[in-house]
C-alpha positions in Angstrom: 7.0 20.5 -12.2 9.2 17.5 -11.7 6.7 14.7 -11.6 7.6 11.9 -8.5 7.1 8.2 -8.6 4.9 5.6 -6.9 5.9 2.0 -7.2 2.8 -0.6 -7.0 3.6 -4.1 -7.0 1.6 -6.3 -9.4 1.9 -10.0 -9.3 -0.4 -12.7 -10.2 -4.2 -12.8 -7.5 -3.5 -9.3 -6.5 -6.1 -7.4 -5.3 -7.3 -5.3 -7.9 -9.7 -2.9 -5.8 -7.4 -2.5 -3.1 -5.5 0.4 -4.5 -7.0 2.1 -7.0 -8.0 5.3 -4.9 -4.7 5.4 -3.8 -3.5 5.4 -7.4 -5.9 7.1 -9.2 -5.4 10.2 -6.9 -1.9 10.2 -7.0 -1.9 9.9 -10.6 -4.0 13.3 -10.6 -1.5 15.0 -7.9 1.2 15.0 -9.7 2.4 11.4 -9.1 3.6 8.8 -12.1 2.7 5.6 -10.6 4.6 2.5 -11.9 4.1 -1.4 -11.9 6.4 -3.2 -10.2 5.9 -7.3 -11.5 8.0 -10.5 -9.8 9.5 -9.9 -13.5 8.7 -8.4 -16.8 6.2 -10.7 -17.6 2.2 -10.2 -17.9 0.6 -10.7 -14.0 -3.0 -11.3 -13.0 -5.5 -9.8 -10.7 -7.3 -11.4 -8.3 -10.4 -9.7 -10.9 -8.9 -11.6 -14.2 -7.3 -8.3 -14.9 -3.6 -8.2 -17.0 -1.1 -6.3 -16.2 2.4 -5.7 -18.1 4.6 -4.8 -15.2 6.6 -1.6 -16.3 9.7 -3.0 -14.4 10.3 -5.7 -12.6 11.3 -6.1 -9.2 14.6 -6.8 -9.8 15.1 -3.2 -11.5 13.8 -1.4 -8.3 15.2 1.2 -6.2 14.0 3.2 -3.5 16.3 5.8 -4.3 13.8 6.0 -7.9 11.1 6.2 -5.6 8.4 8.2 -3.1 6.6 4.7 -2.2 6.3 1.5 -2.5 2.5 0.3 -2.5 2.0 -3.9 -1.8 -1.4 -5.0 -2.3 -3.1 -8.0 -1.2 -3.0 -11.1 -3.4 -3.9 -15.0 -2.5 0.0 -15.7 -3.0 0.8 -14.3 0.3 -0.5 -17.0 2.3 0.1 -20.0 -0.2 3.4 -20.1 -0.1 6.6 -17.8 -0.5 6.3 -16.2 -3.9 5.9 -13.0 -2.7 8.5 -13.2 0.0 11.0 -10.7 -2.8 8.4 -8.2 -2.2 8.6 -8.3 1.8 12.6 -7.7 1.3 12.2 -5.1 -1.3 10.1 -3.2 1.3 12.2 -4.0 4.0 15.3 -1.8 1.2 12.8 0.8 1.2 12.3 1.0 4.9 15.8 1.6 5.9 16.4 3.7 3.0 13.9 5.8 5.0 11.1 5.9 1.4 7.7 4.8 2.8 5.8 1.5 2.1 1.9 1.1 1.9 0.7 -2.4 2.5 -2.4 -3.6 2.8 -4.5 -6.7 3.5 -2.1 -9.7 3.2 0.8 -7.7 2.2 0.9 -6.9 5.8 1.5 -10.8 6.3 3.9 -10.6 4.1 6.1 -7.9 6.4 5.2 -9.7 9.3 7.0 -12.9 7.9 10.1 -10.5 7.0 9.9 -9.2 10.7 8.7 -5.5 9.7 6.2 -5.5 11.9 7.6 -6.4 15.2 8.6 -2.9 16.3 6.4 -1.1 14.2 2.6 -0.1 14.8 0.2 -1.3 12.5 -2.8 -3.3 11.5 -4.1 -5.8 9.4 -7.7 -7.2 8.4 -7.6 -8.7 12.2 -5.0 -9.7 14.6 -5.2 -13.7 14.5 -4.3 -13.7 11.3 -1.2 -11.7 11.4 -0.5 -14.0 14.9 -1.1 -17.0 12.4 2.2 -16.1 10.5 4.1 -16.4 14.1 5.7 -12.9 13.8 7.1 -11.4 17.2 4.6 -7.6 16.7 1.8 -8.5 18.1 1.8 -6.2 20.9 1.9 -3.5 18.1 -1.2 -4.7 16.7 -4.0 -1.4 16.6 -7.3 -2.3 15.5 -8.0 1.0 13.4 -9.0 0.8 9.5 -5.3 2.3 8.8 -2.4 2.8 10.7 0.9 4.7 10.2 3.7 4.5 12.2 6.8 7.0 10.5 6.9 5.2 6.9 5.0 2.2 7.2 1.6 2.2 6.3 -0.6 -0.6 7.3 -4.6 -1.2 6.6 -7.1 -4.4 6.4 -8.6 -5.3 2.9 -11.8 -3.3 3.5 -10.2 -0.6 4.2 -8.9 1.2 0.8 -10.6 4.9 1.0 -8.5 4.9 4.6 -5.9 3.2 3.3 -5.3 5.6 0.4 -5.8 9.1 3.0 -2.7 7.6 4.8 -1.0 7.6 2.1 -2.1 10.9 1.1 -1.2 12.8 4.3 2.5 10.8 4.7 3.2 12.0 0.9 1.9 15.2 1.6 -0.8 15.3 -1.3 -3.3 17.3 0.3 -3.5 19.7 2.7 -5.4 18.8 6.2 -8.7 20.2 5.0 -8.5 18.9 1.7 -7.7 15.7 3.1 -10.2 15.4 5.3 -12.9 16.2 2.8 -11.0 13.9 0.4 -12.0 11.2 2.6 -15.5 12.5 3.7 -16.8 12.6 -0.2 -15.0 8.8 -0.8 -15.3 7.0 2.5 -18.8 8.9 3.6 -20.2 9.5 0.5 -20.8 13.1 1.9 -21.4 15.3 -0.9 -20.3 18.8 1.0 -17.1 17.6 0.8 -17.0 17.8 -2.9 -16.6 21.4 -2.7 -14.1 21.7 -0.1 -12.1 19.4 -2.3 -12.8 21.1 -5.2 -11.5 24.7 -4.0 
């Protein structure tokens, strides 16, 4: 089996916890999932953890890739750091391979103008309004959103984050999926064999 890649951006005060369901189960579906860094260099989490970036973003193509995962970090609203990360995704977008952003990555797009047209969500709506993007009328307040290959969710939202993911990469199958997210996001042991089967 030909094994397909996942791109997750690293870059120094990401948000460690964001998306590691989204990796982890990737990683066990058949996924390789690769660090993306600002550049080759060390990065570190928002949780004092390192990470050595297996490429850097200047090596990055969507046509190498089946997503492109942005976590949160503090960078996105000090400054314009990140702002190589909101173009990269905007590459991937029109090269029609998905992106899966989440708490102030989705700042990030809105700053880049990806979320004007687009649905989506955020951890609430003033503080996507705060970066004076033109979407707001595409603003859903839902844990996750996806609208065709933008994936959207707030940063307490990482079990429902990761199930969008999931279904728009096609990793499980409706019923698994739903128990998937029943055994992580409800704690509902039951599911556990569903999954399991």
């Amino acid at each position: 089996m030909t094994r397909r890649t996942a791109h997750l951006a690293v870059y120094d005060t990401f948000a460690d916890w964001e998306t590691g369901h989204t990796t982890a189960h990737l990683a066990r579906n058949g996924f390789t999932v690769q660090t993306v860094g600002p550049t080759a260099a060390p990065v570190t989490s928002i949780g004092g953890l390192t990470v050595q970036p297996g490429l850097s973003l200047a090596e990055l193509r969507p046509e190498d890739s089946e997503l492109l995962i942005l976590p949160g970090a503090d960078l996105w609203d000090t400054g314009d750091a990140l702002a190589p990360f909101a173009r990269a995704a905007r590459t991937f977008l029109d090269a029609g391979v998905p992106v899966a952003a989440i708490c102030g990555a989705t700042a990030g797009l809105a700053r880049e103008g990806l979320l004007d047209e687009r649905a989506h969500t955020s951890a609430v709506s003033f503080y996507l309004a705060a970066t004076g993007y033109a979407g707001g009328k595409h603003y859903v307040d839902a844990d996750a959103v996806t609208d065709g290959d933008l994936i959207t969710a707030g940063p307490t939202e990482p079990v429902a984050f990761a199930r969008e993911v999931f279904a728009r990469l096609g990793v499980y199958d409706t019923v698994k999926l739903d128990a998937w997210f029943r055994l992580f996001h409800d704690s509902d042991a039951s599911a556990y064999e569903v999954l399991q089967g």
